[in-house]
MARLUMTOR-602973 format. One record per residue (C-alpha): residue in three letters; x, y, z. Coordinates in steps of 0.1 Angstrom, whole numbers, plus 5000, padded with zeros to 4 digits. Example, Ala and Ser with C-alpha at 12.3 -4.5 7.8 and 13.67 -1.06 7.14 Angstrom:
MARLUMTOR-602973
Ala512349555078 Ser513749895071 
END
This chain:
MARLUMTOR-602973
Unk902893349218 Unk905893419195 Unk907793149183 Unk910993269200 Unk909093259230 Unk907992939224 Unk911392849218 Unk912692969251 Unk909792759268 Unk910192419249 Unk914692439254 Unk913492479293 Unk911492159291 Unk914291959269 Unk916792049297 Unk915091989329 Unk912591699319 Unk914191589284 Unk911391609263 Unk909591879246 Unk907092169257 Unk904291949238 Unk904491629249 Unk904991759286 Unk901991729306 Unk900392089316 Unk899492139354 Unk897192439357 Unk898392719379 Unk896593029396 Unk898193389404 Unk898793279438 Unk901092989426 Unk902293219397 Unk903593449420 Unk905393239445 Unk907193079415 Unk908193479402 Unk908993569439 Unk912593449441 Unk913793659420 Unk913593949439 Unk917093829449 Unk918493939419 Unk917194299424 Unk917894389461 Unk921494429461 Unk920894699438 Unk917794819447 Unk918695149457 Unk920495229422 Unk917795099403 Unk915295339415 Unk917395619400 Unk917395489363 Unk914695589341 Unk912995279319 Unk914395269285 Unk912995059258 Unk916095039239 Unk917094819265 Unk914394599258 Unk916294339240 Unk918994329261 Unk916994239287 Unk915493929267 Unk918893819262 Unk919793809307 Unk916493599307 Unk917293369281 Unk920993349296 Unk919293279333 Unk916393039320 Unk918692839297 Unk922392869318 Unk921492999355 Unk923393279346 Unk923393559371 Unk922493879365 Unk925494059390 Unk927694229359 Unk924694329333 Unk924694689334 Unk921894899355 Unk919895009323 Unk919394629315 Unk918494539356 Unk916194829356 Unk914294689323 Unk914094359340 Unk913094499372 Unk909794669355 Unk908894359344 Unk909094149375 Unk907194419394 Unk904494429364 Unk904394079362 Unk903694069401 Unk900794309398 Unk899094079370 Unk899593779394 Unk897893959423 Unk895394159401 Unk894293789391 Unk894293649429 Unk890193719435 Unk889293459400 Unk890293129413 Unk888092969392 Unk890592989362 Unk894092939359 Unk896293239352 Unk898792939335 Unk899592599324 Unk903392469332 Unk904592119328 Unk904291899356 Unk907591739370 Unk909692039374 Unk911592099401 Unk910792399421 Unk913992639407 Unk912492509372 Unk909192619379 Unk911092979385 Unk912793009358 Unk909592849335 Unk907093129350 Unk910093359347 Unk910793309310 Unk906293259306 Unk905893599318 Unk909393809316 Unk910693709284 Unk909593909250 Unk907194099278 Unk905294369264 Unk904194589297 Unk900694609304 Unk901094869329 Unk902195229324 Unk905695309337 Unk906395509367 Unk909495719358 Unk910795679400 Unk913895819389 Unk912296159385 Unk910496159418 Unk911596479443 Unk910196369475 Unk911996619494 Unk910296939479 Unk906696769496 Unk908396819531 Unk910097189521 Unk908197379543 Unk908297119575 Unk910397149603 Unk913596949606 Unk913697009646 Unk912796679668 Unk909496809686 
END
Protein backbone atom coordinates (compact mmCIF):
# COMPACT_ATOMS: atom_id res chain seq x y z
CA UNK A 1 0.00 0.00 0.00
CA UNK A 2 1.37 3.50 -0.76
CA UNK A 3 1.77 5.81 1.78
CA UNK A 4 -0.72 8.31 0.31
CA UNK A 5 -2.99 5.63 0.43
CA UNK A 6 -2.29 4.98 3.70
CA UNK A 7 -2.79 8.44 4.46
CA UNK A 8 -6.21 8.61 3.00
CA UNK A 9 -7.20 5.47 5.22
CA UNK A 10 -5.61 6.60 8.66
CA UNK A 11 -7.48 10.68 8.10
CA UNK A 12 -10.79 8.38 7.67
CA UNK A 13 -10.22 6.69 11.00
CA UNK A 14 -9.00 10.13 12.89
CA UNK A 15 -12.40 11.67 11.69
CA UNK A 16 -15.03 9.11 12.33
CA UNK A 17 -13.41 7.14 15.41
CA UNK A 18 -10.60 9.77 16.55
CA UNK A 19 -7.82 7.70 16.59
CA UNK A 20 -5.49 6.37 14.08
CA UNK A 21 -5.68 3.54 11.34
CA UNK A 22 -3.08 1.53 13.77
CA UNK A 23 -4.39 1.60 16.97
CA UNK A 24 -8.04 0.85 15.49
CA UNK A 25 -9.09 -2.58 15.87
CA UNK A 26 -9.38 -4.55 12.41
CA UNK A 27 -12.66 -6.62 11.76
CA UNK A 28 -12.06 -9.08 8.98
CA UNK A 29 -14.41 -8.69 5.95
CA UNK A 30 -15.27 -11.13 2.97
CA UNK A 31 -16.35 -10.05 -0.75
CA UNK A 32 -19.82 -10.42 0.08
CA UNK A 33 -19.56 -7.68 2.96
CA UNK A 34 -16.98 -5.76 0.65
CA UNK A 35 -19.41 -5.42 -1.80
CA UNK A 36 -22.40 -4.32 0.06
CA UNK A 37 -20.17 -1.58 1.64
CA UNK A 38 -19.03 -0.49 -2.36
CA UNK A 39 -22.72 -0.85 -3.44
CA UNK A 40 -24.02 2.58 -2.52
CA UNK A 41 -22.28 4.21 -4.61
CA UNK A 42 -23.83 3.33 -7.61
CA UNK A 43 -25.92 6.45 -6.62
CA UNK A 44 -23.40 8.57 -7.77
CA UNK A 45 -23.34 6.97 -11.26
CA UNK A 46 -27.01 6.51 -12.30
CA UNK A 47 -28.03 9.97 -12.99
CA UNK A 48 -25.45 9.93 -15.59
CA UNK A 49 -25.34 6.62 -16.57
CA UNK A 50 -26.41 6.94 -19.99
CA UNK A 51 -23.55 9.72 -20.76
CA UNK A 52 -21.02 7.79 -19.18
CA UNK A 53 -21.31 4.94 -21.49
CA UNK A 54 -20.29 7.23 -24.34
CA UNK A 55 -16.82 8.39 -22.87
CA UNK A 56 -13.89 6.40 -23.58
CA UNK A 57 -11.49 5.60 -20.28
CA UNK A 58 -8.69 7.97 -20.13
CA UNK A 59 -5.77 7.58 -17.83
CA UNK A 60 -4.89 11.13 -17.81
CA UNK A 61 -7.81 11.38 -15.79
CA UNK A 62 -6.49 9.09 -13.38
CA UNK A 63 -5.50 11.57 -10.84
CA UNK A 64 -8.26 13.61 -10.99
CA UNK A 65 -10.23 10.96 -10.13
CA UNK A 66 -8.03 10.29 -6.78
CA UNK A 67 -8.62 13.71 -5.93
CA UNK A 68 -13.22 13.21 -6.09
CA UNK A 69 -12.40 10.22 -3.72
CA UNK A 70 -10.25 11.91 -1.44
CA UNK A 71 -12.77 15.01 -1.56
CA UNK A 72 -15.84 12.29 -0.89
CA UNK A 73 -13.91 10.02 1.80
CA UNK A 74 -12.46 13.03 3.76
CA UNK A 75 -15.60 15.90 3.10
CA UNK A 76 -18.73 13.91 1.67
CA UNK A 77 -18.31 15.82 -1.25
CA UNK A 78 -20.52 14.91 -4.11
CA UNK A 79 -19.44 14.05 -7.21
CA UNK A 80 -22.63 16.05 -9.28
CA UNK A 81 -20.23 19.03 -10.98
CA UNK A 82 -16.81 16.85 -11.67
CA UNK A 83 -16.72 16.66 -15.27
CA UNK A 84 -17.77 13.24 -17.23
CA UNK A 85 -14.02 12.23 -18.06
CA UNK A 86 -13.34 12.15 -14.20
CA UNK A 87 -17.04 10.19 -13.49
CA UNK A 88 -16.15 7.77 -16.23
CA UNK A 89 -12.57 7.07 -14.50
CA UNK A 90 -14.35 6.56 -11.30
CA UNK A 91 -17.01 4.57 -12.73
CA UNK A 92 -14.36 1.81 -14.11
CA UNK A 93 -13.17 1.43 -10.92
CA UNK A 94 -16.33 0.88 -8.97
CA UNK A 95 -17.37 -1.69 -11.60
CA UNK A 96 -13.79 -3.42 -11.39
CA UNK A 97 -13.77 -3.23 -7.88
CA UNK A 98 -17.22 -5.07 -7.93
CA UNK A 99 -16.01 -7.85 -10.16
CA UNK A 100 -12.99 -8.51 -7.64
CA UNK A 101 -15.53 -8.58 -4.76
CA UNK A 102 -17.69 -11.14 -6.52
CA UNK A 103 -14.72 -13.03 -8.29
CA UNK A 104 -13.68 -13.53 -4.47
CA UNK A 105 -17.45 -14.59 -3.24
CA UNK A 106 -16.71 -18.68 -3.68
CA UNK A 107 -13.30 -18.41 -0.84
CA UNK A 108 -15.02 -17.69 2.36
CA UNK A 109 -12.44 -19.06 4.19
CA UNK A 110 -10.31 -15.75 3.91
CA UNK A 111 -11.06 -12.30 4.21
CA UNK A 112 -10.87 -10.16 1.02
CA UNK A 113 -10.20 -7.14 3.96
CA UNK A 114 -9.59 -5.90 7.31
CA UNK A 115 -11.51 -2.43 8.34
CA UNK A 116 -11.75 -0.95 11.69
CA UNK A 117 -14.41 -1.92 13.86
CA UNK A 118 -16.81 0.82 15.19
CA UNK A 119 -17.66 2.53 12.03
CA UNK A 120 -20.77 3.50 11.16
CA UNK A 121 -22.23 2.03 8.17
CA UNK A 122 -21.73 5.38 5.55
CA UNK A 123 -18.01 5.08 7.14
CA UNK A 124 -17.64 1.69 6.26
CA UNK A 125 -18.58 3.02 2.44
CA UNK A 126 -16.45 5.51 2.16
CA UNK A 127 -13.45 3.25 4.11
CA UNK A 128 -13.94 0.19 1.45
CA UNK A 129 -14.40 3.01 -1.12
CA UNK A 130 -11.10 4.80 -0.52
CA UNK A 131 -9.45 0.67 0.38
CA UNK A 132 -10.23 -0.20 -3.11
CA UNK A 133 -10.96 3.06 -5.39
CA UNK A 134 -8.42 5.29 -4.40
CA UNK A 135 -4.71 5.11 -6.16
CA UNK A 136 -6.52 1.97 -8.00
CA UNK A 137 -4.54 0.43 -10.53
CA UNK A 138 -7.17 -1.74 -12.77
CA UNK A 139 -6.86 -5.30 -12.69
CA UNK A 140 -9.16 -5.84 -15.42
CA UNK A 141 -8.80 -4.80 -19.05
CA UNK A 142 -10.99 -1.85 -20.17
CA UNK A 143 -13.94 -2.25 -22.34
CA UNK A 144 -13.89 0.84 -24.62
CA UNK A 145 -18.30 0.92 -24.51
CA UNK A 146 -18.07 4.09 -26.04
CA UNK A 147 -17.08 2.53 -29.31
CA UNK A 148 -19.66 -0.18 -29.33
CA UNK A 149 -22.14 -0.10 -32.69
CA UNK A 150 -24.87 -2.30 -31.60
CA UNK A 151 -27.05 -1.26 -34.25
CA UNK A 152 -24.99 -2.59 -37.27
CA UNK A 153 -25.64 -6.47 -35.40
CA UNK A 154 -29.43 -5.92 -36.22
CA UNK A 155 -28.79 -4.23 -39.99
CA UNK A 156 -30.20 -6.78 -41.79
CA UNK A 157 -33.43 -7.44 -39.31
CA UNK A 158 -36.74 -6.34 -39.90
CA UNK A 159 -38.04 -3.32 -38.19
CA UNK A 160 -41.81 -4.37 -38.95
CA UNK A 161 -43.88 -5.70 -35.61
CA UNK A 162 -44.59 -9.49 -36.76
Amino acid sequence: MQEKHFALLDALCRHELQNPLQSCQPESIDADTALEYIWPLQDRFRKRLHQLKTVRYRRQYEREADKAIRDYVLNDASWDDIPLVVLRVLLERYQQSIILCVANTLDKSRPLMHIPANLSPHAKTKFAVAFWLYLMKLPYEVTDESALDIDSAFAGLSDRLH
